[in-house]
KEDO-613747 format. One line per 2 residues: number of its first residue (from 1); their letters; for each residue x, y, z of N, C-alpha, C. Coordinates in steps of 0.1 Angstrom, whole numbers, plus 5000, padded with zeros to 4 digits. Atoms other than C-alpha are relative to their C-alpha. Layout:
N
NUM	A	X Y Z X Y Z X Y Z  ... .
end
This chain:
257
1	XX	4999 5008 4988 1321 5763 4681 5009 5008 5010  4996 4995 4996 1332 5779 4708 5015 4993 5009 .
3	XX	4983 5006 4999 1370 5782 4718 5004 4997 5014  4996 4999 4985 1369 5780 4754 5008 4991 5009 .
5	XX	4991 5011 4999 1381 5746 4757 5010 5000 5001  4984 5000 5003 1415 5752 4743 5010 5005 5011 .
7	XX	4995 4995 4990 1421 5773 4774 5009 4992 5005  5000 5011 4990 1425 5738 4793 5007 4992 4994 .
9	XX	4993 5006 5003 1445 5724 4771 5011 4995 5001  4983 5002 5000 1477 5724 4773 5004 5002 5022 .
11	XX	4992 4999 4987 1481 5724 4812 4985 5008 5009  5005 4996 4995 1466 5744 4837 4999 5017 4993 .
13	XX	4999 4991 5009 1449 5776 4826 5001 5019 5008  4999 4991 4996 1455 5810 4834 4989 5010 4996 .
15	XX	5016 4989 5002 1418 5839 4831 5005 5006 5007  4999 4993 4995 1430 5869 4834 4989 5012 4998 .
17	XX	5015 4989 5000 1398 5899 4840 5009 5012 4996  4998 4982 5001 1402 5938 4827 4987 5004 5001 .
19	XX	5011 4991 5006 1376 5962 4825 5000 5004 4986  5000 4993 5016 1370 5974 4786 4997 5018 5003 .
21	XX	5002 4983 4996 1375 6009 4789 5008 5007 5007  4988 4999 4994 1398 6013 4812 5020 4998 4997 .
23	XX	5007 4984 4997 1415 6040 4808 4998 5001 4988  5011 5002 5014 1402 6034 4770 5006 4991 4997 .
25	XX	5007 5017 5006 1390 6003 4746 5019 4999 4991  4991 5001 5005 1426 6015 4728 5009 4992 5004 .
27	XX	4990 5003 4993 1447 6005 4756 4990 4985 5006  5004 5016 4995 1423 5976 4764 5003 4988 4991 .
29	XX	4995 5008 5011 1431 5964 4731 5016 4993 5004  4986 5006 4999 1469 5966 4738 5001 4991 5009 .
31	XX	4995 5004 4989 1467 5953 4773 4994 4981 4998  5000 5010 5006 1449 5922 4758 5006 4991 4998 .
33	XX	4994 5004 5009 1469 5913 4732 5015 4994 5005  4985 5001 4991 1499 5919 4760 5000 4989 5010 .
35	XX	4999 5009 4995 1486 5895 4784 4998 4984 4990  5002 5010 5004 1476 5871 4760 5016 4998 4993 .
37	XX	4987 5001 5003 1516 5870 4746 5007 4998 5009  4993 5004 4993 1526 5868 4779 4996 4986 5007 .
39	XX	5003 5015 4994 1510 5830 4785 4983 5001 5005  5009 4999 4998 1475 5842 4792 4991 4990 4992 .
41	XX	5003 5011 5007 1452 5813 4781 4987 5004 4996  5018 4994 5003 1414 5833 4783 4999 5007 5007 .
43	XX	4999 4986 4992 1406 5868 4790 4986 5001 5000  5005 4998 4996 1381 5876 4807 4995 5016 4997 .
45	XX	4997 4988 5005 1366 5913 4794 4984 5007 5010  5010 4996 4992 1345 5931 4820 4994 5014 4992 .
47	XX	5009 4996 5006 1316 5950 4805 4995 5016 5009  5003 4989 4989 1314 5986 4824 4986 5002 5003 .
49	XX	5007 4996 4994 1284 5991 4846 4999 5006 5008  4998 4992 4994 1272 6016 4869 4996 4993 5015 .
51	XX	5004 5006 4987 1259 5991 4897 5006 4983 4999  4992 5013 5000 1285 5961 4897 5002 4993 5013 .
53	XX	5001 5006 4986 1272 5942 4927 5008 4990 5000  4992 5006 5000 1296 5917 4926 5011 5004 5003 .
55	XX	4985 4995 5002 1326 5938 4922 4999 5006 5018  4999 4994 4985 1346 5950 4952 5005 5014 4993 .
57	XX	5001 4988 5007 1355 5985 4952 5015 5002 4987  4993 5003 5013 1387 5983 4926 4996 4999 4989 .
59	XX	5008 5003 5016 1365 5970 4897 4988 5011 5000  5008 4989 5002 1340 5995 4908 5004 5012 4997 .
61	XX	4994 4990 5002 1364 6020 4903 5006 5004 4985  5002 4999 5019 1374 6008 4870 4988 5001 4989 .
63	XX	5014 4998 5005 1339 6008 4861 4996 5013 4996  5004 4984 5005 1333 6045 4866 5010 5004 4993 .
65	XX	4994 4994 5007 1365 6054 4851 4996 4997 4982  5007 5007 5014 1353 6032 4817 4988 5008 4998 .
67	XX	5017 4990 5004 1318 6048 4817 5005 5017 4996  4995 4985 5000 1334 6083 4825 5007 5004 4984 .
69	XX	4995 5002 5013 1354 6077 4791 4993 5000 4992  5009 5004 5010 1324 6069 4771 4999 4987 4996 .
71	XX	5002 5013 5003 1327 6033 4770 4986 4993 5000  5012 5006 5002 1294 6014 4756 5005 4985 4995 .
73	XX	4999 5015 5007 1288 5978 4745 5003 5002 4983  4997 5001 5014 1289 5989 4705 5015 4999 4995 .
75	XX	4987 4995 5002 1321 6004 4710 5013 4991 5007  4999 5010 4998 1331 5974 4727 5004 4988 4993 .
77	XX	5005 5008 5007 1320 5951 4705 5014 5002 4987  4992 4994 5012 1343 5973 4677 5015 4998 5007 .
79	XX	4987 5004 4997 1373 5965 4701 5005 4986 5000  4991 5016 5001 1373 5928 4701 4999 4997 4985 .
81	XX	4999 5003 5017 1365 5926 4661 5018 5003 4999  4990 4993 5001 1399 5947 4662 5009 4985 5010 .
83	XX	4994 5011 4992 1414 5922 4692 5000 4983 4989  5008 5017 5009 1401 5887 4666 5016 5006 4990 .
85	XX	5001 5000 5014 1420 5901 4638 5019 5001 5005  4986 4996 4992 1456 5897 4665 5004 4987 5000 .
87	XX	4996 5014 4992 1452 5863 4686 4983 4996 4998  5013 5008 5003 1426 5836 4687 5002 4995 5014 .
89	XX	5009 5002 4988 1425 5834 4725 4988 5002 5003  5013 5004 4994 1396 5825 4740 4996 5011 5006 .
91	XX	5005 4988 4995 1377 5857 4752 4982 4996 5007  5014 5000 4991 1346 5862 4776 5000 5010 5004 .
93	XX	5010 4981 4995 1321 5893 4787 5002 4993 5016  5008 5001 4986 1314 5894 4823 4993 5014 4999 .
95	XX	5006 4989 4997 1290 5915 4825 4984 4998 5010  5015 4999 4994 1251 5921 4842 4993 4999 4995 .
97	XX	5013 5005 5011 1220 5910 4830 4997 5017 4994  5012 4986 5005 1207 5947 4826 5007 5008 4990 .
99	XX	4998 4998 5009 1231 5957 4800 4994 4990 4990  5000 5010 5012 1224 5925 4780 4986 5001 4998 .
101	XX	5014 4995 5002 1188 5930 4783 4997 5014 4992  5004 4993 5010 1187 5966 4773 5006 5004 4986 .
103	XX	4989 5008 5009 1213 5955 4744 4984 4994 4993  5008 5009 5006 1184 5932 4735 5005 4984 5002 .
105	XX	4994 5015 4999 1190 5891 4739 5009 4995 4990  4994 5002 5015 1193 5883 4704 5007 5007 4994 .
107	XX	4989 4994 5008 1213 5909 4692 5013 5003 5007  4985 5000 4992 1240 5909 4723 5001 4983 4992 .
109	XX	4993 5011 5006 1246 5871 4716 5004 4998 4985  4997 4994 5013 1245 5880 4678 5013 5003 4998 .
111	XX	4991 4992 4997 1270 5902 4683 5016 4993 5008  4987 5011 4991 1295 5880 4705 5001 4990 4992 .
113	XX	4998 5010 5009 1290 5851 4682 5005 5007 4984  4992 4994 5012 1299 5875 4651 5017 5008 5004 .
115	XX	4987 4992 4998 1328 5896 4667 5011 4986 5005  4989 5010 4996 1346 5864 4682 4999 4999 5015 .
117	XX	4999 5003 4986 1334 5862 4721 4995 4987 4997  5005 5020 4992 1332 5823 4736 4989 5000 5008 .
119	XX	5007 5001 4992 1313 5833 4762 4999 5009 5012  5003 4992 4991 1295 5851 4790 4997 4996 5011 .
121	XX	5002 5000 4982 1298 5854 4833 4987 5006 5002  5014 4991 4996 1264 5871 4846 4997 5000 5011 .
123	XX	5003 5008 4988 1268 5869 4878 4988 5004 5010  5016 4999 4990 1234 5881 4889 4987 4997 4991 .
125	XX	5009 5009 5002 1217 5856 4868 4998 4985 5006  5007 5016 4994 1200 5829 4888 4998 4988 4990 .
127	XX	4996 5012 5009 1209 5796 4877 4980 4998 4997  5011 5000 4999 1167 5795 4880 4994 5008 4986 .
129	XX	5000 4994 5010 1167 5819 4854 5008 4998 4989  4987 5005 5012 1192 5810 4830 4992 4994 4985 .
131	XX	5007 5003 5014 1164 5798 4805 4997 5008 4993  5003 4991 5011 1156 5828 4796 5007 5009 4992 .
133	XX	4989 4994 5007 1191 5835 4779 5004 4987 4993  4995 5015 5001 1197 5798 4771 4998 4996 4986 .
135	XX	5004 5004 5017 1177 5796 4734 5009 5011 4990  4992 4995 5005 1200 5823 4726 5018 5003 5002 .
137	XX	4984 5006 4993 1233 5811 4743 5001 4988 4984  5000 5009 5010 1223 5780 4719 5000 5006 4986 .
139	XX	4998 4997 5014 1213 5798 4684 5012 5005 4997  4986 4998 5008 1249 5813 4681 5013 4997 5007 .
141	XX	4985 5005 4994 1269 5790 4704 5008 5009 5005  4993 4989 4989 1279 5818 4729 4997 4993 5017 .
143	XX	5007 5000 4988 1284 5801 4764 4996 5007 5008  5007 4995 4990 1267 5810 4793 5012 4991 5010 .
145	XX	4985 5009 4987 1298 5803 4823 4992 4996 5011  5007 5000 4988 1283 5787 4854 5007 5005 5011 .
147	XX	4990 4997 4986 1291 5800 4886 4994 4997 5017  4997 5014 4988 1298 5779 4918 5004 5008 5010 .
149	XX	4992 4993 4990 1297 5798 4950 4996 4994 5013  5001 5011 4988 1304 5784 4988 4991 4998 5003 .
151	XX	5011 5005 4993 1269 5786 4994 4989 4992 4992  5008 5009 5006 1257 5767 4966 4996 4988 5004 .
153	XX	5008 5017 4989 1257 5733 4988 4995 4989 4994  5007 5009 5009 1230 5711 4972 4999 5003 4989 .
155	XX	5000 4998 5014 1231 5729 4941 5006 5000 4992  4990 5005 5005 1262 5722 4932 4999 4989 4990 .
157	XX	4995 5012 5005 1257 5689 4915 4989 5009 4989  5014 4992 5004 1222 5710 4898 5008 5010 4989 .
159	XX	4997 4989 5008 1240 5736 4885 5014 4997 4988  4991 5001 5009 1273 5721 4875 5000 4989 4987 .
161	XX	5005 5008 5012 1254 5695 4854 5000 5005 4985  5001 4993 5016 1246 5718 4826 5010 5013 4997 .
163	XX	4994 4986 5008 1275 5740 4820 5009 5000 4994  4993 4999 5016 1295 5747 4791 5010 5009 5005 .
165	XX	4985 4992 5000 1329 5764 4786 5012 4995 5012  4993 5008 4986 1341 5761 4823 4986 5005 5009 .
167	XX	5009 4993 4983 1324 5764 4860 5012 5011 5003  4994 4985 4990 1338 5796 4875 4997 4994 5015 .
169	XX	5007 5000 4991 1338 5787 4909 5008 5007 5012  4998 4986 4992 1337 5816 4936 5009 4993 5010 .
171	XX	4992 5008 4994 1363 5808 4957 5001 5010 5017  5002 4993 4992 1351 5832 4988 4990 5010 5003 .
173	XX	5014 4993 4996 1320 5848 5004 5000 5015 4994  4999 4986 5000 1315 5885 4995 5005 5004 4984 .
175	XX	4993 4997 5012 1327 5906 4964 5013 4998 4995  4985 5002 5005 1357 5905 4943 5008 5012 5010 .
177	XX	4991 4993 4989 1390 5921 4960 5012 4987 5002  4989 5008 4996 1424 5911 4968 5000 4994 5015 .
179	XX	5003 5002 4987 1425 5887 4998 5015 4994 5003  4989 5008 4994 1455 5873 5020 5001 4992 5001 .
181	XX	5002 5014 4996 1439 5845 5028 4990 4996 4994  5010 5003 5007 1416 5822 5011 4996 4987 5012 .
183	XX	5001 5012 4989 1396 5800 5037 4994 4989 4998  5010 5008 5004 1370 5784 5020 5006 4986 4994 .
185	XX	4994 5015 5005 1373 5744 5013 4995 4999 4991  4998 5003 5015 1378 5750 4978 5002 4986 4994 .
187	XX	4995 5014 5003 1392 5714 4976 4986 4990 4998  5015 5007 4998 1357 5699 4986 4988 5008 4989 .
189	XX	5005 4997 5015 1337 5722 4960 5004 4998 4990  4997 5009 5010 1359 5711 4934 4994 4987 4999 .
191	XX	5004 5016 5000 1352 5679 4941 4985 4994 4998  5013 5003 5001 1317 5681 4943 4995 5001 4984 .
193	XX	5005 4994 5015 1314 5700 4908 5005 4989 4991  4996 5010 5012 1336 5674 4890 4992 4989 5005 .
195	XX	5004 5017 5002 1317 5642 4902 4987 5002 4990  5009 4997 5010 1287 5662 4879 5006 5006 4989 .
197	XX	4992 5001 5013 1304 5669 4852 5015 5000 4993  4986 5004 5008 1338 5669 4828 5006 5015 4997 .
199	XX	4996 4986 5007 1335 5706 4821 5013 5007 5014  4991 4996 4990 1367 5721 4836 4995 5010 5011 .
201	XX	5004 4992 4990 1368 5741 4866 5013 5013 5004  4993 4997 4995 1384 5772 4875 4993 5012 5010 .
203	XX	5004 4995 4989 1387 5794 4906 5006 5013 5001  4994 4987 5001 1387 5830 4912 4994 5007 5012 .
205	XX	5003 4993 4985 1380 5857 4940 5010 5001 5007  4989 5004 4995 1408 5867 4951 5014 4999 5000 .
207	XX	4987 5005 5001 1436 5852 4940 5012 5011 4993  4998 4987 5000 1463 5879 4938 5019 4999 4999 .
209	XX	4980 5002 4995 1503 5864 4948 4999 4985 4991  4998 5015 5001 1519 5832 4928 4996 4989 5009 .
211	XX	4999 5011 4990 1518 5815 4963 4984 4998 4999  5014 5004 5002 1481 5815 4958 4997 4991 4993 .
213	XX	5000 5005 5015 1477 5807 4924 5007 4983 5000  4993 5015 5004 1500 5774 4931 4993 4992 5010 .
215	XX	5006 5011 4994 1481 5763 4960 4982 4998 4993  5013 5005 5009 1447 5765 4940 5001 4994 4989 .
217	XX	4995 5010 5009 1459 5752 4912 5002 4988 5001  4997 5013 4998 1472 5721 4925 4987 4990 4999 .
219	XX	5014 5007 5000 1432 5711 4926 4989 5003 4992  5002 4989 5012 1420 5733 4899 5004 4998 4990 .
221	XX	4993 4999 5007 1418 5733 4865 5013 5016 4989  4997 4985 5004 1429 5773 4863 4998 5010 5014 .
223	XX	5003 4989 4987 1429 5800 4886 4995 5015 4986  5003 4986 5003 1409 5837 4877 5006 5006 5007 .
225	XX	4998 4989 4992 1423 5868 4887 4996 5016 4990  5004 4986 5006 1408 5901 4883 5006 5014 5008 .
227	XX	4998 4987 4991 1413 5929 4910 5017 5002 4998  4988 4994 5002 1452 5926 4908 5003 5001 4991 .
229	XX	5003 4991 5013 1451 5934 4874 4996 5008 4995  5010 4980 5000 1427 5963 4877 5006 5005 5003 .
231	XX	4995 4996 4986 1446 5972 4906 5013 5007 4993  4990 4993 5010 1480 5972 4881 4995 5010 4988 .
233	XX	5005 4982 5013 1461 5996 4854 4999 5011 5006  4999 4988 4989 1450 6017 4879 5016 5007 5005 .
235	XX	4987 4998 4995 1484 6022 4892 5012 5007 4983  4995 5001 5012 1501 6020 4857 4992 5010 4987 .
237	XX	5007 4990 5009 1473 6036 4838 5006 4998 4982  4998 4998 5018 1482 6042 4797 5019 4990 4999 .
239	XX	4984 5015 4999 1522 6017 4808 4994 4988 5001  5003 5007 4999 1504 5994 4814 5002 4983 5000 .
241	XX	5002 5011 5006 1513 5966 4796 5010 4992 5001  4987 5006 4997 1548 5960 4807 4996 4991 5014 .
243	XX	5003 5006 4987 1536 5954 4843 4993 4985 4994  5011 5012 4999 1506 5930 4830 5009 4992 4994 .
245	XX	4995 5013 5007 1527 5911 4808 5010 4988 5011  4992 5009 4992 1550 5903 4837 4997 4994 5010 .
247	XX	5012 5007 4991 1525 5893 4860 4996 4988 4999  5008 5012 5005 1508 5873 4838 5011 4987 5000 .
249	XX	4991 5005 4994 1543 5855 4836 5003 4993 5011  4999 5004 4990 1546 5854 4869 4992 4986 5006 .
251	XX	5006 5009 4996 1518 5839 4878 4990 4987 4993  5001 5012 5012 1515 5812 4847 5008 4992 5007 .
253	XX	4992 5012 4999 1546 5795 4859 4999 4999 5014  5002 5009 4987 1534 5793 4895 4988 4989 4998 .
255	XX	5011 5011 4998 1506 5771 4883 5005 4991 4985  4998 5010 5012 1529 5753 4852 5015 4990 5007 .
257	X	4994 5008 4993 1552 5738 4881 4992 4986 4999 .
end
């Protein structure tokens, strides 16, 4: 059964993103292991691709540095078995349909249901499409994360009906990237997603400073953050782990006020 729940337990949750691979699976292991010791509640493990439409340039950047490395899904795969055998946080892929496809269906969810992932982001799978990953989301109990962005509108109630783990919900038009401002009436898409279901909700895109983090939170059951995380490896590179841990700190107890 998948652990993704537990995230949400105990309070409000903190999902922090890395790339795998970045600057290698060695140091993605540590950097893990490091946020998750420093209050991290579910890590988010981004899947290196060479066309990451979603991503802003930051994660794109970690992307080619991970590929440049030699990072693949097998070798991946062989770092979270290694990560399971640490902590029993709650872990998730984000990745693109077109690895998981040429992966194969059955044997990526396989594979995530045997090594210890909860669950997978896809964010350029159409809620429309989603069936055709769904009999294999189900045979080894690997969610599929919904994701909720400003322009969903009427599909909001549609989409956040069936979804497992949490909603991810986009919390700003355009790619990932650190923003100063967040404008969108996040408060009103929360609201819409919880009156269709129970499954928690948290929000990401963005979010970058505690002061953030405390004002989304307050209506949220979690805040994501990815790019200022990348953003600290990049900068920190193979140190890494000192920074992330204190981050992750940081911005735990602006959302356990």
């Amino acid at each position: 059964m998948s652990k993704i729940k537990n995230a949400f337990d105990h309070g409000k949750a903190f999902i922090g993103f890395l790339t795998a691979g970045d600057p290698s699976l060695d140091k993605t292991k540590e950097f893990i292991l490091s946020m998750a010791d420093a209050g991290a509640d579910l890590i988010e493990i981004g899947i290196p691709f060479s066309d990451p439409i979603a991503e802003g340039e930051v994660i794109q950047k970690a992307n080619l540095r991970a590929l440049s490395a030699g990072t693949n899904l097998p070798k991946i795969f062989e770092m979270v078995k290694e990560v399971r055998m640490k902590t029993k946080i709650p872990l998730v892929f984000l990745t693109y349909l077109n690895p998981v496809f040429t992966y194969g269906y059955d044997h990526f969810f396989k594979d995530c249901s045997e090594t210890g992932v909860d669950g997978v982001i896809i964010p350029d799978l159409p809620y429309e499409e989603k069936g055709e990953l769904q009999p294999f989301s189900d045979k080894y109990k690997v969610d599929i994360i919904s994701l909720i962005a400003p322009t969903s509108e009427a599909r909001i109630a549609q989409i956040a009906s069936g979804a497992r783990g949490f909603v991810y919900c986009v919390s700003s038009m355009g790619v990932t990237g650190v923003r100063q401002e967040i404008k969108t009436d996040i408060p009103s898409i929360v609201k819409a997603i919880r009156s269709a279901t129970n499954t928690p909700v948290a929000v990401g895109f963005g979010i970058s400073t505690p002061q953030q983090a405390l004002e989304i939170g307050q209506f949220s059951d979690g805040i994501i953050v990815g790019s200022a995380i990348v953003k600290l490896i990049e900068e920190h590179r193979e140190a890494s782990a000192r920074p992330l841990a204190d981050f992750v700190k940081k911005m735990k107890q602006s959302i356990s006020v």
